[in-house]
Every structure is written in C-alpha cells, then in structure tokens.
C-alpha positions in Angstrom: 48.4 48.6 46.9 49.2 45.3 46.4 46.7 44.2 48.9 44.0 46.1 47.4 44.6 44.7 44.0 44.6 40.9 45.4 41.2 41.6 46.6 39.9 43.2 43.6 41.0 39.9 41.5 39.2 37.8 44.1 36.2 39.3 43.9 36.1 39.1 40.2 36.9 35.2 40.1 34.2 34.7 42.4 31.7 37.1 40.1 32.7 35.0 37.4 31.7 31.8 39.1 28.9 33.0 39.9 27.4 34.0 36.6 28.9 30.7 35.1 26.3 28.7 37.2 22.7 28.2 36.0 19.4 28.8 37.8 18.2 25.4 38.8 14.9 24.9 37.7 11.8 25.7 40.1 9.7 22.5 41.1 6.4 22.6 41.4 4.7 21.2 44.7 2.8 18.3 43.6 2.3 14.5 44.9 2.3 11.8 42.8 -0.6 9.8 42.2 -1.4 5.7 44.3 -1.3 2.9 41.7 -4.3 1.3 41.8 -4.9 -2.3 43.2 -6.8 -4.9 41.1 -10.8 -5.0 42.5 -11.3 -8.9 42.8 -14.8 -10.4 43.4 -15.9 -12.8 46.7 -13.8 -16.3 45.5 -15.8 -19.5 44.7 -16.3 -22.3 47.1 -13.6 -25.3 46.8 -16.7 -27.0 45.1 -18.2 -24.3 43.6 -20.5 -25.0 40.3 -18.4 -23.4 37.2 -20.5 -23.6 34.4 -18.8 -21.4 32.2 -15.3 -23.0 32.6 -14.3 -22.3 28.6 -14.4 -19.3 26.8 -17.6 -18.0 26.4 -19.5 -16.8 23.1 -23.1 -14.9 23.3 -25.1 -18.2 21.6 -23.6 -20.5 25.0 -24.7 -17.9 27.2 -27.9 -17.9 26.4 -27.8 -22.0 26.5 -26.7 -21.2 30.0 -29.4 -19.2 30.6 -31.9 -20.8 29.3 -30.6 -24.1 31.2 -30.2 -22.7 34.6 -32.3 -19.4 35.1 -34.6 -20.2 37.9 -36.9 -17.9 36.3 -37.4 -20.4 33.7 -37.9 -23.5 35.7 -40.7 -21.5 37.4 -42.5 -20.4 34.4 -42.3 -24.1 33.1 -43.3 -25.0 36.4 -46.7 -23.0 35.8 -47.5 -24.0 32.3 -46.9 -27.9 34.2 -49.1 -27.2 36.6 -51.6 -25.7 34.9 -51.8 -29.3 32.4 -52.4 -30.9 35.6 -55.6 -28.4 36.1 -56.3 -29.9 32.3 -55.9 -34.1 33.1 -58.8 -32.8 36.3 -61.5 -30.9 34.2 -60.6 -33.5 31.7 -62.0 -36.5 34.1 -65.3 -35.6 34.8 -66.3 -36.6 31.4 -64.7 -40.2 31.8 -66.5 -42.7 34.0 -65.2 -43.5 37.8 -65.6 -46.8 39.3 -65.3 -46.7 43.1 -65.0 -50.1 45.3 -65.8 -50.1 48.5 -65.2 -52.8 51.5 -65.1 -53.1 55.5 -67.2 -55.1 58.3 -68.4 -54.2 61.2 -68.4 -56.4 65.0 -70.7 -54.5 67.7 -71.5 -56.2 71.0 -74.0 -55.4 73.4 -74.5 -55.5 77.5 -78.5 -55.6 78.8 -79.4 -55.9 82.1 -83.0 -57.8 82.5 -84.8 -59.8 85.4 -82.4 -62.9 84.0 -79.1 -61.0 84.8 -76.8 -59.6 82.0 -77.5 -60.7 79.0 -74.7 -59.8 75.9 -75.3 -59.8 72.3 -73.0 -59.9 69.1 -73.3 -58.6 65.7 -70.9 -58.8 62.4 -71.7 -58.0 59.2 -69.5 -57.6 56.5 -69.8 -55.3 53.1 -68.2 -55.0 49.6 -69.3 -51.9 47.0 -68.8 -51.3 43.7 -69.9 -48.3 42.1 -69.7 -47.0 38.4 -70.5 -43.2 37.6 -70.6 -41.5 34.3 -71.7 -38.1 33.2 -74.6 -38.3 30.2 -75.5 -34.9 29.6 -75.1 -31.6 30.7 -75.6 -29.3 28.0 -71.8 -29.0 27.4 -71.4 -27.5 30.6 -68.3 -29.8 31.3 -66.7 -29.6 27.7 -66.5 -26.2 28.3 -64.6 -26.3 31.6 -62.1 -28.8 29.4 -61.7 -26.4 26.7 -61.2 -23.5 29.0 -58.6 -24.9 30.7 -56.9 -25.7 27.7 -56.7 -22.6 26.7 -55.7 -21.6 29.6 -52.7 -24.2 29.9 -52.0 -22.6 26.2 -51.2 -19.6 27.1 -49.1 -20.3 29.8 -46.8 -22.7 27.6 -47.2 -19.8 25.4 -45.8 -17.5 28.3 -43.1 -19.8 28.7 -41.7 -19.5 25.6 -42.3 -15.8 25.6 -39.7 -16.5 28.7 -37.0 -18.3 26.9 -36.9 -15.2 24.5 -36.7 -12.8 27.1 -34.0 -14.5 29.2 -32.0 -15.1 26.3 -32.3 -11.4 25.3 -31.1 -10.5 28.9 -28.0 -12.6 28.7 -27.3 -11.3 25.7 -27.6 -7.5 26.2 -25.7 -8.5 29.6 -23.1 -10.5 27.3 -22.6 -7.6 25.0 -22.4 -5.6 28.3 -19.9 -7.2 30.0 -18.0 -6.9 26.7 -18.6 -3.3 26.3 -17.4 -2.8 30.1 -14.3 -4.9 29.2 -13.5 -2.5 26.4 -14.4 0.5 28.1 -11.6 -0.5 30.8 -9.1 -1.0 28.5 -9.4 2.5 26.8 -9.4 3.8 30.0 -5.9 2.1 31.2 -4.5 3.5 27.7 -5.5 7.0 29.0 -3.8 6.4 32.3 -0.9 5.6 29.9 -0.9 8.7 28.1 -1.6 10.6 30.8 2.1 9.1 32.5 3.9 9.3 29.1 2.3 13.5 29.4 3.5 13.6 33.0 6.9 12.1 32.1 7.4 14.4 29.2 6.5 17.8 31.0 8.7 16.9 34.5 11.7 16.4 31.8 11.3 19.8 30.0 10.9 21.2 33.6 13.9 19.6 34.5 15.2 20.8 31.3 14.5 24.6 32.4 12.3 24.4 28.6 8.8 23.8 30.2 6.2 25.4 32.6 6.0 23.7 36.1 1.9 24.5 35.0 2.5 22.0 32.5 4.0 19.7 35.1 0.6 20.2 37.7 -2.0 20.0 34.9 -0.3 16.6 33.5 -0.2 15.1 37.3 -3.8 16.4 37.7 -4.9 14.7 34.4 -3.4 11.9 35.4 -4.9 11.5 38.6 -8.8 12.1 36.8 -8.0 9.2 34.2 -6.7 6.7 37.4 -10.6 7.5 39.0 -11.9 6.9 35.6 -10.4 3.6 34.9 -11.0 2.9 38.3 -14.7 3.2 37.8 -14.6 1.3 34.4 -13.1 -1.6 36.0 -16.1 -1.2 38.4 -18.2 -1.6 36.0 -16.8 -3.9 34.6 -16.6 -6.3 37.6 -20.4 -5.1 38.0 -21.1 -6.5 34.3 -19.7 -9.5 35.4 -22.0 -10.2 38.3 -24.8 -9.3 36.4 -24.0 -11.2 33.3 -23.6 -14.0 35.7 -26.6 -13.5 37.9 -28.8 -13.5 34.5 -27.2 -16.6 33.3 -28.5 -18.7 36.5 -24.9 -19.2 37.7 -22.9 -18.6 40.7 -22.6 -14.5 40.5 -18.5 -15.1 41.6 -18.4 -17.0 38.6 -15.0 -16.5 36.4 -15.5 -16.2 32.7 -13.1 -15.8 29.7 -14.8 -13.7 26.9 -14.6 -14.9 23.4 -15.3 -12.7 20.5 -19.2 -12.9 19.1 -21.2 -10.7 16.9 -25.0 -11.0 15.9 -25.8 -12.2 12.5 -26.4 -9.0 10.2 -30.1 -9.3 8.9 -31.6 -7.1 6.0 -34.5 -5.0 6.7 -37.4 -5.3 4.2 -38.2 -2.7 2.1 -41.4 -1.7 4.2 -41.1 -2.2 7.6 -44.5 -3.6 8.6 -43.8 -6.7 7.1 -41.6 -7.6 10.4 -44.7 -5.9 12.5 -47.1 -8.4 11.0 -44.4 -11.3 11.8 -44.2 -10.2 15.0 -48.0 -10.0 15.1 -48.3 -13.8 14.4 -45.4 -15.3 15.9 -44.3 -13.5 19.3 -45.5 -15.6 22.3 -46.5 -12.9 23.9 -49.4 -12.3 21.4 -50.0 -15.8 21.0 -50.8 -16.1 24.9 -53.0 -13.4 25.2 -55.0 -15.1 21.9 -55.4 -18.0 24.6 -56.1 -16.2 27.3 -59.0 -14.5 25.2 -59.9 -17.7 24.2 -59.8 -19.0 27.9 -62.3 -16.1 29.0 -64.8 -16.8 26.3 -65.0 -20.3 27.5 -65.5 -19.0 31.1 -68.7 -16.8 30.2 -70.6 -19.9 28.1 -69.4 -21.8 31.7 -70.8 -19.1 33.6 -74.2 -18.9 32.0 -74.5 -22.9 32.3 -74.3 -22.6 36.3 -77.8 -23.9 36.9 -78.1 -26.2 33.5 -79.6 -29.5 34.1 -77.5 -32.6 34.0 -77.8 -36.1 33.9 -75.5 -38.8 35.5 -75.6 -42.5 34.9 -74.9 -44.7 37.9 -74.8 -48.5 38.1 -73.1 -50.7 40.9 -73.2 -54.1 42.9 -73.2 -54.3 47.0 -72.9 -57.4 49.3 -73.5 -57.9 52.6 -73.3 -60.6 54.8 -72.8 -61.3 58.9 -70.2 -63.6 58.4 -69.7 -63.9 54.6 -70.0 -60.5 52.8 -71.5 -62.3 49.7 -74.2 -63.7 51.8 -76.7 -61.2 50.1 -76.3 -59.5 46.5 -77.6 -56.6 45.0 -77.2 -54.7 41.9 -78.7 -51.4 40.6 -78.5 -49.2 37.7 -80.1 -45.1 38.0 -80.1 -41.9 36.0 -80.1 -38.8 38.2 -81.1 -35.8 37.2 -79.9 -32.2 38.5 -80.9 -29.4 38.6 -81.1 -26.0 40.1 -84.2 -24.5 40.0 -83.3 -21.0 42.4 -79.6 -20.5 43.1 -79.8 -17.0 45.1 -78.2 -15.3 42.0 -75.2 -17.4 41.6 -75.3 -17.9 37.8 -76.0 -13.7 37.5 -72.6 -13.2 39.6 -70.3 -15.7 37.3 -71.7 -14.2 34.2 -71.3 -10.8 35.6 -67.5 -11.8 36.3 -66.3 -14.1 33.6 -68.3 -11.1 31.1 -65.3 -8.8 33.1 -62.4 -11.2 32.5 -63.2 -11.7 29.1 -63.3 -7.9 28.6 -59.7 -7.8 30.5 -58.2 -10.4 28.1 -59.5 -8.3 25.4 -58.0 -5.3 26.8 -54.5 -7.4 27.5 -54.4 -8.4 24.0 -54.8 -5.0 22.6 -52.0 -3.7 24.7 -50.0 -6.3 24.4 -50.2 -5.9 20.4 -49.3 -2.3 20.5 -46.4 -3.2 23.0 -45.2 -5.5 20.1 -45.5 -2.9 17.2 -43.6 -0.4 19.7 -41.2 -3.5 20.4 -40.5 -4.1 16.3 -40.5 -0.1 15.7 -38.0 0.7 18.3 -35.9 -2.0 17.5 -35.6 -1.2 13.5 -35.0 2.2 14.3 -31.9 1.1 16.4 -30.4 -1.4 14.0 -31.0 2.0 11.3 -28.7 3.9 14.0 -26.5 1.8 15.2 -25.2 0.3 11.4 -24.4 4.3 10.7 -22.7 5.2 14.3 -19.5 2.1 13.5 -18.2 4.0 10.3 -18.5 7.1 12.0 -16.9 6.1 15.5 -13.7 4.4 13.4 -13.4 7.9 11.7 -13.1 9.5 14.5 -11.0 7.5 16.3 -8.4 7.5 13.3 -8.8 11.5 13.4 -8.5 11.8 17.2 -5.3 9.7 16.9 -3.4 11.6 14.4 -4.8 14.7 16.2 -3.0 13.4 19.4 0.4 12.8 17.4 0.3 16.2 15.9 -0.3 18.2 19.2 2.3 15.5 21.3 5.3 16.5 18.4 4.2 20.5 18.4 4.8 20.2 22.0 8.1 18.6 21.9 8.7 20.9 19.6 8.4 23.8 21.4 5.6 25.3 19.0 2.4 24.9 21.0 0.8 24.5 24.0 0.3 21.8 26.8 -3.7 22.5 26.6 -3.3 21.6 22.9 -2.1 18.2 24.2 -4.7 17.9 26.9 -7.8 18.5 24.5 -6.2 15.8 21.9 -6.0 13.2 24.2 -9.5 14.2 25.9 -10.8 14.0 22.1 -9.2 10.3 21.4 -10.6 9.3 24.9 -14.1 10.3 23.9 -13.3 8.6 20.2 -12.5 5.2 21.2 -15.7 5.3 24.1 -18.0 6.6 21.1 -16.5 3.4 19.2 -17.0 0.5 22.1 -20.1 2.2 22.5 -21.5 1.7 18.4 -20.0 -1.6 18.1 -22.4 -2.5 21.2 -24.9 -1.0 19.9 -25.4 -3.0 16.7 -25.0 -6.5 18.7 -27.5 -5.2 21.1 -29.3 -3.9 18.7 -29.7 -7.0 16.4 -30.2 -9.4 19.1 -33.3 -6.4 20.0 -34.8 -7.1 16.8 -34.4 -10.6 17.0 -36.5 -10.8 20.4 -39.3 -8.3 19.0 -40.2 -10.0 16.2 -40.3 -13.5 17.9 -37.2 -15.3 16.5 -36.3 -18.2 18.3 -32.8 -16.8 20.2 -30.2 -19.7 19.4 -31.3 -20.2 15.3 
C-alpha cells in the first residue's frame, strides 16, 4: 500500500514538471546570407596620369573632356589639315620663282688612225624662272573658295564636337552620380532587410512569430544583397565610362562633388529655341559650308577645259668654265587650252552636280535632326521639372507607410507581407527620386546641346 502510494506521488511530480516546461520554438531551416566584398577596379600605374585628383563638378568634367578626348584632337586635326588644303589652292594664284643651278664635266675616248684621242667638256648653268597665273576665267578662285568652305565646315564640325563631348561627359557625370545614389538606396534596403530579419528571428525565438516570417525576411534579404550588388556594378561601370569619355585613364579615382544644371525658362512658344538652334548649332552651320563647298565644285567642274593664260619671265647663264659666260633673258605668255578632253569636263559636272545635290540633302536632314534635337529636349525638361515634386512625395509617403506597417507588426496587428510590400514601395520611391533628379540635370544640359549653347557658359 505504501509502495503503491510512493509511486503514484512520483508520477504526479514528474507530470507536473513536465507540463511546467514550454515548447521550444521550431526553427526554420534556413542559411544565412555572404557579406559582400567591395568590387575594386584594375589599380593605376605608380606614375599613372590623375587628372581628376580633386573633387570633381560637371563644368570641370567637361574641361577634361574637352582637354583630353582624343576624339577632339582628331577632329581639330581635320579642320588643320583641311587649312593646309586652303594655303595650296590658295598658291596658284601668287607668282613662283624657281632658281635653278648645276654643271656638267663629260670626257670622251676615240680611237682614229692617230691612236686614242680624249676630249673634255664642262659647262656650267644658273636658272631663274618667274611664273604667274593671268587669267583663267576664275577657274582658280573658285578652287580657293571651295576649299574654304570646305575648311569651314570642318572647323564648324569641330565645334559641333566640343558640344557633343561635353554633353557626353556630362550625361556620364550625371550618370555616375545617379549610379552612386542608386547604390546607396540599395545598401539602405540591405539594411532594412537585416533590421526585418533581426526582428522576425526574435519573435520566433519569442514563440510570437511565424518561422514563414523568418524564411521570407532571409529570402528578402538575400534579393536586396544581388541588387546592391548590381548597383555597385553599375556604379563601378559609370565610373569607367565617365572616365573613358573624359580622355583619362579609365582606372582613374574620382571624388564626386555636388553640381546641378542652371534652371533656364522656356519661352512662351517654343519655336523660338528651334529657330536658335536653326542659326547657331554647328552642325547646321557646317552643312551651310558644305553646301556652299559643292556649289563651288560645279562652277570648277564646268571650267575644266577653260582657257588660261600664264605669264612667265626668267634669266639663264651658261658658260664652260664660268656660268655667266653667256646671258639670256626672256619673257612669254602661254596660252592653254583644251580643245577635246574625251568628256572629262561632262564627268566633273555630272559629279560635282551629285555632291551638291548630297549637301543639299545633308542639310535638310541635318535641320530636321535639330528641330527633333530642340523638341525632344523641351519636352524632357517639361517632364522631368514635374517628376522631382512627385518623386519627394512619394518617398515621404513610402516612408511613413514603412513605419506604420514595421510598428503593426511589432505590434502584433498585421502581417509580415504588410511589411515586405512597404519596404518594396520605399525602395521603388527613393529609385523613382535618384531617377527625376537625373533627369532634370540631364535634361537641361540636353537642351543646352540642342539648341547650340556653348557647354561651359
């Protein structure tokens, strides 16, 4: 009896024990997620050219551009070139004096019924020669003036270049700061996604919160570390390119400092900055040369066979053994001219009538690239000055949205997909909000380049 009652109390205690302890919480199976290691470009050379060794606004980015993009120096290099075509043409119309000089010592062997006989000669020479173009029906004057034009619209094409190399550098300026920025709200995701993370594994560990919770924060978090990791490739990508543009070494390191675009006012009617662009882009202004250079090339063509006269005067001497033994002088006017050229004068017409109807054709295009140029780019500064007010509301909005959802959950009162979609929504906020305030910069420094405003005033 006794024995039976001992066991009966035992067995209680230990069903007492028992229902004193609590059911440990059930963890989910999940693996945490790698930190990421910093991506770092190829270093520089120990004397590698740093250009950009301060911090660096969007006006001295373009000054590096325009100082060391090669594509400059080879455009310049044209126009140059093409002024030396100019100084060439430009000499046949100036007279050319050509001197002349040399002897000559020629020995000779004959055998005869006397033996061998040998005889010596000398004779020694000086030329002068003057030449000078009188008339040729304007033949040559054209040539000059075509090449002008020609050289023109090259220099015109040059500075059609500077604008569009300082446009690049800086819509890769405003790139590279867009990138930067794009980074940054990406690593602030990757934070809330740990704060999320940290929150659901205590209220797991709590026995208060779903291990779902718990996989769907670790998952989240392991999307936003890809993401920022492909921001920050883009980012060193921006870089490169920004670089690249500029004419500098691509591994180049640069420190960003804050720059805007000067805020214009559009005119009332908008074709007043079409007919600006009309008259001042280089672009137009070349193919005006070019047009020009082409109608100089048909009046050249159709002078092919045109007579022309040249003046010539000049003074020889001669002498065996002192070359002003014997002295001449002379003065003639030749005259030239083709009488039956095989039809070569046909065929130039027939091609420089084609190239002026090309230029023509450029010019036309080229004017209606312009007007799409100055359309496009006022329709952008229209949409991008309305997208900043409505990206910093809802940024604001997405932010309070993310405290009100992050308390409910604490709070017990809602769900973790509440959470998830209000920090997906503040994500998408602060993108759509880098994304307008590059938009106006780009935008702006757009309509700058379309309508032909010199990039650095």
């Amino acid at each position: 009896m006794i024995k039976r009652l001992l066991s009966i109390v035992t067995i209680c205690g230990f069903g007492a024990m028992a229902l004193g302890q609590q059911t440990p919480p059930i963890q989910p199976k999940t693996v945490d997620t790698p930190k990421l290691t910093p991506l770092v470009l190829p270093g520089m050379p120990a004397k590698g050219e740093i250009v950009a060794n301060a911090p660096l606004t969007a006006a001295e980015a373009v000054r590096i551009a325009l100082a060391h993009q090669p594509q400059v120096t080879i455009v310049k290099a044209n126009a140059d070139a093409a002024h030396g075509v100019t100084i060439q043409t430009q000499s046949q119309l100036y007279p050319t004096v050509t001197v002349t000089g040399g002897g000559t010592h020629a020995q000779s062997f004959q055998t005869g019924s006397s033996g061998l006989v040998t005889g010596v000669q000398s004779q020694m020479s000086s030329d002068i020669e003057l030449n000078q173009l009188v008339f040729d029906f304007n033949k040559t004057r054209d040539m000059v003036r075509q090449s002008q034009a020609s050289e023109r619209a090259l220099y015109r094409t040059y500075d059609q270049t500077l604008q569009d190399v300082a446009l690049q550098a800086k819509q890769d300026f405003y790139g590279y700061v867009q990138a930067q920025q794009q980074s940054k709200v990406q690593q602030a995701n990757v934070e809330s996604r740990q704060a999320q993370v940290d929150l659901t594994q205590a209220q797991v560990n709590a026995g208060t919160g779903e291990p779902q919770d718990l996989v769907s924060a670790k998952t989240l978090l392991a999307q936003g570390v890809i993401t920022l990791l492909q921001a920050q490739q883009a980012e060193k990508t921006a870089l490169v390119k920004l670089n690249t543009d500029m004419g500098i070494d691509p591994r180049t390191p640069l420190v960003i400092a804050p720059s805007s675009e000067t805020d214009v006012t559009l005119p009332p009617d908008y074709n007043n900055l079409v007919d600006s662009a009309l008259k001042q882009r280089p672009s137009i202004l070349s193919a005006i040369e070019s047009l020009r250079a082409a109608g100089y090339g048909v009046s050249v063509a159709r002078k092919t066979d045109v007579p022309s006269i040249n003046f010539q005067a000049g003074f020889e001497t001669f002498g065996a053994n002192n070359p002003f033994e014997t002295q001449n002088g002379f003065v003639s006017l030749t005259l030239t001219w083709t009488l039956l050229d095989g039809g070569l004068q046909l065929g130039k017409v027939k091609q420089a009538k084609a190239e002026q109807t090309a230029a023509a054709a450029t010019l036309k295009q080229t004017s209606l690239s312009v007007i799409q140029d100055v359309s496009n780019a006022v329709v952008g500064v229209q949409a991008a000055r309305q997208q900043i007010p409505i990206a910093n509301a809802e940024v604001v909005d997405a932010q309070e949205g993310v405290r009100i959802a992050t308390g409910s959950y604490r709070a017990g009162v809602t769900t973790f997909q509440t959470v998830i979609t209000a920090q997906a929504a503040l994500v998408q906020a602060q993108t759509d909000q880098v994304n307008a305030v590059a938009a106006l910069a780009t935008a702006l420094s757009t309509l700058d380049h379309a309508i032909g405003k010199w990039p650095l005033n």
